[in-house]
Steps between C-alpha positions, in 0.01 A plus 500: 500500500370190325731269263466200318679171527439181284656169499355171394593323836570652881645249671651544870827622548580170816340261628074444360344726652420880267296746667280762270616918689398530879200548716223783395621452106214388276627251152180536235415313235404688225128482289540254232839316687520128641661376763527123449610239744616204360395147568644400813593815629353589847369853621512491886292792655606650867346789468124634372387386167169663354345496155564121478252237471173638442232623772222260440276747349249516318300436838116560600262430740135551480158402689148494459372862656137334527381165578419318143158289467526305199250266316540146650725266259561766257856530419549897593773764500610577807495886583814667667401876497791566814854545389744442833791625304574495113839521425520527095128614464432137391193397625184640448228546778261668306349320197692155427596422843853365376871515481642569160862439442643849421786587212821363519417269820414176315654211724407229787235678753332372798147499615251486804135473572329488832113489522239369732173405331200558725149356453231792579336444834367166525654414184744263432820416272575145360747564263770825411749503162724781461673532185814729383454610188738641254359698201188360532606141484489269832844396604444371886244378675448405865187391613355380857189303551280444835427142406257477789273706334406877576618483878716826497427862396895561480804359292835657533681485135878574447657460163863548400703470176841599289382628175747601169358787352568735218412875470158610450374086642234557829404393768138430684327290791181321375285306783176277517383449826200228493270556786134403671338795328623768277636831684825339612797779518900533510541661868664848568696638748634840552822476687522095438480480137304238523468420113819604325718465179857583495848396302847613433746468256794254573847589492 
């Protein structure tokens, strides 16, 4: 048996304290209702909440498969062909090598590199940039320089930033690594993901 009460205001019959049926009962908001809480008004949770707040997601990570040799200070594309997990389907290891903002998830996102540059053999790096680009367009740069000259065949890079991006807006890694001869390479790694690209969506 079902019925129907309405009433512009419940209030508690004593004291301020109202409680809404008993344990096991489910209260539901209808499709196309509010439920406002005004300004000022505190909701104090005791029990399990879920659905609130967002999950951080979109959220990828991806690696280079294969060790990539580039042409010495030539501003390149870097390849991630390895998806690590993919949780919208955003990112796309098999042509572009990028992260493209999917419908509906516009909003502040945050991203990662890790890469080591290697020279080949004997060969040696003086000088790595790594850029973030966003539709094509650079929007960070960080760059390290061996200002002793080619001394080292390896420089670790890590980059980091807070983008605000729209739908449809992506994402790629662009490097130049400047070296002694011209075979240098972004390492791999198969269980260390050695040179990787990954972000999330904030909350």
């Amino acid at each position: 048996m079902s019925s129907e009460i309405k009433a512009n205001k419940i209030s508690p019959a004593t004291g301020t304290a109202f409680t809404l049926g008993d344990s096991g009962d489910t209260f539901t908001v209808p499709s196309g209702g509010t439920l406002a809480v005004a300004s000022g008004a505190t909701i104090t949770n005791s029990g399990t909440a879920t659905g609130f707040g967002g999950d951080n997601t979109p959220a990828f990570l991806a690696k280079n498969g294969n060790s990539q040799t580039v042409t010495s200070d030539a501003n390149t594309k870097i390849v991630f062909d390895e998806e690590v997990f993919d949780t919208d389907g955003a990112f796309d290891a098999s042509t572009n090598y990028r992260f493209t903002v999917p419908s509906g998830e516009g909003g502040k996102y945050f991203f990662y590199f890790m890469g080591k540059a290697h020279g080949n053999g004997t060969e040696k790096v003086r000088k790595v940039e790594v850029y973030v680009k966003i539709n094509g367009s650079d929007n960070r740069m960080i760059q390290a320089n061996n200002n002793g000259g080619y001394h080292v065949n390896l420089m670790d890079m890590n980059v980091s930033c807070l983008l605000d991006l729209s739908a449809s807006d992506y994402v790629e890694i662009w490097g130049l690594i400047d070296s002694s001869e011209n075979s240098p390479y972004w390492e791999s790694g198969s269980s260390t993901y050695t040179t990787q690209f990954g972000g999330f969506k904030l909350i």
